[in-house]
N, C-alpha and C positions, 0 to 999 in steps of 0.2 A: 104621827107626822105633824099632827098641828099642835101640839105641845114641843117638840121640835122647832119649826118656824116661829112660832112664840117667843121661844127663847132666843133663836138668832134674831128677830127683831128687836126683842129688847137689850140686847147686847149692844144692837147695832142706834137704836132710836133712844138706850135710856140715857141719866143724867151722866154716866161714867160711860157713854157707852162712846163709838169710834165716832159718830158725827161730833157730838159733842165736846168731844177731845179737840178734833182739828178746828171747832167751830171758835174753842178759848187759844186756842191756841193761834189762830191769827190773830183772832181782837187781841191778843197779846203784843204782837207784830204790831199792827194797826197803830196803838195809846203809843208803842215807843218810835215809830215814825213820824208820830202826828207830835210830838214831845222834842222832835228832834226842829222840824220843822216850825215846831213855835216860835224855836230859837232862833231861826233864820228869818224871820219877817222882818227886822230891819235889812238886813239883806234883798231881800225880795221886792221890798218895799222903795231902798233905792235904787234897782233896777230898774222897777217898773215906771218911778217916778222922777231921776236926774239921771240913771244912766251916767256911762262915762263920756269927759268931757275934759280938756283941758283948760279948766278953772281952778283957779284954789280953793273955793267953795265945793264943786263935787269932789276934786282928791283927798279932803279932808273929810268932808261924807262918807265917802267909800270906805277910808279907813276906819273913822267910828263903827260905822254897820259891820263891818266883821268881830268889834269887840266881842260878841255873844259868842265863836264859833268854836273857839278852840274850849273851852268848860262844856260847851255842848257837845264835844266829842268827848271829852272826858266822861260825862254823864255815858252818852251813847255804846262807851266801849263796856263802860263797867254794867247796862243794862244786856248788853251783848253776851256777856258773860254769864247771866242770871238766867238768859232763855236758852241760850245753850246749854245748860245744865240744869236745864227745868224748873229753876227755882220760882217761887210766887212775887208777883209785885215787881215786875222788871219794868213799870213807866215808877214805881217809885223810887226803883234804884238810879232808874236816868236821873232825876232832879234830884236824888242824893249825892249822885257823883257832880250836878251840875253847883250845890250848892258850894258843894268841897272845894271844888275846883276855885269857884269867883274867891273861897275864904284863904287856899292857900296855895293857887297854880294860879294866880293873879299873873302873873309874867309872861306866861305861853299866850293871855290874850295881848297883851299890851305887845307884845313881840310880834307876833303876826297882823297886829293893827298898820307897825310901825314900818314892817317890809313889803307891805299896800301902801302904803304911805310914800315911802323910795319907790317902790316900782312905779310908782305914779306918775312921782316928779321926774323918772329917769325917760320914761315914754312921752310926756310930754314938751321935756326940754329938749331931748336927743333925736325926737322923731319916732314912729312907727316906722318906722325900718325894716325889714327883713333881719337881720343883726342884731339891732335893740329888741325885737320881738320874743327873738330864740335865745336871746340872755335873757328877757325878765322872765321867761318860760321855765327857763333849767332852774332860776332860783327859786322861783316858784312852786316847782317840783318838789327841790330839794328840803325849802321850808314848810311845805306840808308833811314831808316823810315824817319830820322830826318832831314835827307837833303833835301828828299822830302818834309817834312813835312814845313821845309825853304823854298820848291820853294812855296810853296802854301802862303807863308808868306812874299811874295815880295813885298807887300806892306804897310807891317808897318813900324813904323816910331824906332821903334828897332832899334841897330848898335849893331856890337862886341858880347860879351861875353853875354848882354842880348837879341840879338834875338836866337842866338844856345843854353842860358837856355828855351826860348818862345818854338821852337819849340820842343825842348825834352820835355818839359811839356804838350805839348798836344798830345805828342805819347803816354806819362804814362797817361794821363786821357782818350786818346781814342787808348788804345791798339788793337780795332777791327779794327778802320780804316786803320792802320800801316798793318796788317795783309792783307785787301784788299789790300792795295798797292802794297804789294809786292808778294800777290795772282798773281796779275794782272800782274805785270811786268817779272813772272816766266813764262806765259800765255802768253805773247808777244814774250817771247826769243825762245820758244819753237815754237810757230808758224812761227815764222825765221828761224827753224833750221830744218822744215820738205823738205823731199828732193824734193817734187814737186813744192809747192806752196811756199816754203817759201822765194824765190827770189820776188814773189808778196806779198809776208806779208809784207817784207820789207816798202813797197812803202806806206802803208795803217796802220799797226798794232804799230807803237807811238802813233800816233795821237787818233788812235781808244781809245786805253788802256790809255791815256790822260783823253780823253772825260771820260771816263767810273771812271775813277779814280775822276775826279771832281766832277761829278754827286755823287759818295759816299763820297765824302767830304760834300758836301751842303747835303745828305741825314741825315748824319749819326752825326752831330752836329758839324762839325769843323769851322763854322762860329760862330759859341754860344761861341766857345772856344778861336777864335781868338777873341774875341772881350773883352774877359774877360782878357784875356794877353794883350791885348793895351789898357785895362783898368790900 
């Protein structure tokens, strides 16, 4: 019997054993949220510090401070990838995919700087509106799908004008997954924003909503679809 219980605690307590599995296995979650996150401190940091404002000075801020986001998702999906499939070193993979991306998905940022940029000037010159609202919303949507939809496309052999036609064509052929994604990532900001826990969502809920987000990619056909646009 106590040769027995010996063995189930060392199963349970040793270096291979189950705590220690899920114990790497968050800190694995942990470095690729905190990796994601790195990337967002310009972001963070103009929130906290000019917020929105109709000026030319903070819409031109704003716009900067997103430069980081979109190679940061590029990084994030391809690290998403690595921990869904168990692989070792998924905060390296993030700043692998992050470095790739600045050296040759330079566009997706400067794209998405530039549509903060209009949406800016479009709310500031037209009003906060109920109407101006719900248009710079839908576009807003819609340009995240596709950005996203790029990070998921970081490795095709696309450049330019035809991978951002690639990736809008497989948000109009898979408009459900576009919907997931940005299900999910309304679902991550909001578990950031709860007053108790959401200093620890921080730390866990990229990477989680990452994971989850790939998983509905590979479920839901966007492999059948990339493949037919790198065809």
């Amino acid at each position: 019997m106590t040769t027995v219980t010996t063995s189930r605690l060392g199963r349970l307590l040793g270096y291979e054993g189950v705590i220690a599995t899920l114990l790497l296995g968050a800190f694995r979650y942990f470095l690729v949220s905190l990796s994601f996150i790195a990337c967002l401190v310009p972001v963070l940091a103009f929130q906290a510090l000019v917020g929105w404002q109709a000026t030319h000075v903070a819409i031109w801020l704003g716009a900067a401070a997103v430069l980081p986001v979109a190679p940061a998702l590029h990084g994030l999906t391809r690290a998403a990838a690595a921990l869904l499939d168990s692989e070792p070193y998924s905060a390296r993979m993030f700043w692998r995919g992050f470095a790739d991306a600045v050296r040759h998905r330079w566009g997706s940022a400067l794209t998405l700087s530039a549509v903060v940029l209009v949406l800016g000037y479009d709310i500031a010159l037209l009003g906060a509106d109920a109407g101006v609202l719900l248009g710079a919303a839908a576009v807003a949507a819609a340009v995240a799908a596709i950005v996203v939809s790029g990070a998921f496309l970081s490795d095709s052999p696309l450049r330019g004008a035809a991978f951002a036609l690639a990736a809008a064509r497989i948000v109009m052929q898979r408009p459900h997954l576009a919907l997931v994604w940005l299900l999910l990532a309304a679902l991550a900001g909001l578990a950031t924003s709860l007053p108790v826990v959401g200093a620890v969502a921080w730390m866990s809920m990229p990477a989680l909503a990452a994971v989850a987000a790939t998983i509905c990619a590979r479920t839901l056909g966007f492999d059948d679809a990339r493949q037919r646009v790198d065809a």
